[in-house]
N, C-alpha and C positions, 0 to 999 in steps of 0.2 A: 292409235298406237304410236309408240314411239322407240325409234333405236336404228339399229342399223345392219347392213350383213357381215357375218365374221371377215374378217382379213383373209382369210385361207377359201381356197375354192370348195365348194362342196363338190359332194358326186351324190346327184338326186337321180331316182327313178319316178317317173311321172306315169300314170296309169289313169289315162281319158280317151273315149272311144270315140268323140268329137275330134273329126277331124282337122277340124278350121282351132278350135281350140288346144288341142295337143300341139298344133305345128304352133300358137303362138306362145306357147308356156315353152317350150323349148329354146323357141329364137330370145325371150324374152333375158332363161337363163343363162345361156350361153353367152348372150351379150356381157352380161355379167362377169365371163369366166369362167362358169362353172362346170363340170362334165354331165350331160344330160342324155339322158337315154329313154327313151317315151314307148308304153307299150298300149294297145287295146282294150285289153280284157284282164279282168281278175284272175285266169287260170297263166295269163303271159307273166304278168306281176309277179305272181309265186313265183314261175319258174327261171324269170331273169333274176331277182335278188337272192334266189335260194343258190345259181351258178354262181353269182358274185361272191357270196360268201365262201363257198366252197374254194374261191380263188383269194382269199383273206381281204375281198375289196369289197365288204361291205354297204352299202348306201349312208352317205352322212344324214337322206330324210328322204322319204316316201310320199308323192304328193297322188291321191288317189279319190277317185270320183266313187259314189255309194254305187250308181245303180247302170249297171254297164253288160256290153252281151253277155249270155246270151239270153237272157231274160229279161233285165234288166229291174231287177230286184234289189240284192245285196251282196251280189258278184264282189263288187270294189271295199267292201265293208267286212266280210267274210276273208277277202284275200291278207286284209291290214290286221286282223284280229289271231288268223295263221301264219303272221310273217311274225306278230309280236310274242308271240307264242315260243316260236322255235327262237326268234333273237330277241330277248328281255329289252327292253329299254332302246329298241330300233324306230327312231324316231318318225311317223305318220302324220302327215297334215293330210285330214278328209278337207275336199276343196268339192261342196256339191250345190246342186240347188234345191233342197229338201234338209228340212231339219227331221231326222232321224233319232227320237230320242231313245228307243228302244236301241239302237244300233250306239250312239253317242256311251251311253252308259256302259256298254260292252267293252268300248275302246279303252275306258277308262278306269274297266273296274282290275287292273292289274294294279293302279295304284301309284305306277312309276310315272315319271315326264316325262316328256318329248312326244305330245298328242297333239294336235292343234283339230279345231273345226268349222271352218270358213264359210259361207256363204257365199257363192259366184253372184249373186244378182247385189250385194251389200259391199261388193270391194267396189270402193269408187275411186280410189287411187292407188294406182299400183305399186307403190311405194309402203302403200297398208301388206298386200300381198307378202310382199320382198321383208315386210319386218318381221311377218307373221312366220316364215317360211326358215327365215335364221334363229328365231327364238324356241322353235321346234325343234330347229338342229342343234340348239345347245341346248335342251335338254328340259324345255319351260311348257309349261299348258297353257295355249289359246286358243280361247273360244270369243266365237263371233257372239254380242250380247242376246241376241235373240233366238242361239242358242240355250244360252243361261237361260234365259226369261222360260223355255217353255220344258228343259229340265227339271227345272224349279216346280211350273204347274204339276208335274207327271210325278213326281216325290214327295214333296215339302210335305204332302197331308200327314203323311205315314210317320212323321217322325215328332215326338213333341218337344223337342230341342227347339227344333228349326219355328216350329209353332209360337215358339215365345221369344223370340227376337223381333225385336221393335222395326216398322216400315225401314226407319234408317240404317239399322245394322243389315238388314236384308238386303239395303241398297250398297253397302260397303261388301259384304262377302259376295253380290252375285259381280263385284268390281275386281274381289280377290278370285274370284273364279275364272274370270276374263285372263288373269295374270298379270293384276296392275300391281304395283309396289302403294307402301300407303304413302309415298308423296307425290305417284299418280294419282289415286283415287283421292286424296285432297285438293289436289286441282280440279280434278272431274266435277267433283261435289262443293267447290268452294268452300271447302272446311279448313280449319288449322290443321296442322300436321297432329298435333296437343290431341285435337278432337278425335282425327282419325284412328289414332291409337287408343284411348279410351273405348272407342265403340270394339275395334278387333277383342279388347279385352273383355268387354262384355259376350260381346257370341264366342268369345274360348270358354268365358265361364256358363254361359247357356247350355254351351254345346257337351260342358261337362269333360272338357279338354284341360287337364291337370298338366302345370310347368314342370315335364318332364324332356327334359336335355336331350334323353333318347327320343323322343318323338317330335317328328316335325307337326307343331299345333297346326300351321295354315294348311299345311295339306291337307292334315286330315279333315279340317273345316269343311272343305271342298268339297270332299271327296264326299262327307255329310252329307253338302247341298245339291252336291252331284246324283247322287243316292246310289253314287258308285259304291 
């Protein structure tokens, strides 16, 4: 990942029931600048950013564990899908250690940005975290690739768009999926920039995605491979 955190401080609500981990996601932020407020539980989540709003102070992002008391189910995935609900486009970074694609799909099938879906045991520098955490807060989708990868398995059959895109466009859209621009994923892939636009243009027309102005083509791609 590449980028960096806005200029302006966020105000994140962070929602992990690990103690030793909540207390370092907060020092982490804070260090940063940022206004950090760290809850428990999925039913604390609701109800600290449901008061926030009520006091027109919003969260600029939501960083929330899947499986939290008191079950530990999909407490934290449940609370993010009711937050996004009552506030359209209130931006959620799932930060867990389980890829959920049944729960993944859910997050995303409103269609909007500002989603992210991280992996804890895959962030190996926290600078990945930190880029991931701002690109959510304005407004961008990122998923950790092994995310995409097992998305992909639990959908792709079902659709025969996706079915007929060649190894390499699959390898370019599960990149657009990530949230890479196509002069990241030409570095990723060692391709010309020439090449990587050729292939997006190929899976817009697989995907049966007509150049229309009103609709964003890559999202919806995505949103395809997503089987959101």
């Amino acid at each position: 990942m590449t980028g960096a955190l806005p200029a302006r401080p966020l105000r994140v609500v962070v929602a992990e029931d690990s103690a030793i981990l909540r207390d370092g996601l907060v020092a982490l932020l804070t260090r940063r600048g940022h206004e950090v407020v760290a809850v428990a539980d999925g039913e604390a989540l609701v109800r600290e950013v449901t008061a926030r709003a009520a006091d027109g102070a919003l969260p600029d992002v939501v960083v929330a564990d899947i499986r939290m008391p008191p079950t530990f189910t999909d407490e934290g995935m449940r609370a993010a899908t009711t937050l996004r609900a009552a506030h359209p486009g209130l931006p959620v970074l799932v930060f867990s250690q389980y890829v959920e694609t049944r729960y993944a799909s859910q997050l995303l099938a409103g269609g909007a940005g500002g989603v992210g879906y991280l992996l804890k045991d895959r962030v190996a520098d926290v600078r990945d975290f930190l880029d991931g955490l701002a690109r959510v807060a304005d407004g961008q989708t990122v998923l950790d690739p092994e995310v995409v990868t097992q998305l992909m398995g639990a959908t792709a059959q079902g659709d025969a768009g996706l079915a007929r895109l060649t190894p390499r466009e699959r390898e370019v859209l599960g990149l657009m999926a990530e949230g890479r621009s196509n002069g990241a994923i030409a570095e990723q892939l060692f391709l010309s920039y020439g090449a990587v636009e050729k292939n997006v243009a190929q899976i817009f027309a697989k995907l049966g995605l007509e150049n229309d102005a009103a609709d964003h083509r890559r999202v919806l791609a995505v949103l395809r491979y997503l089987g959101a």
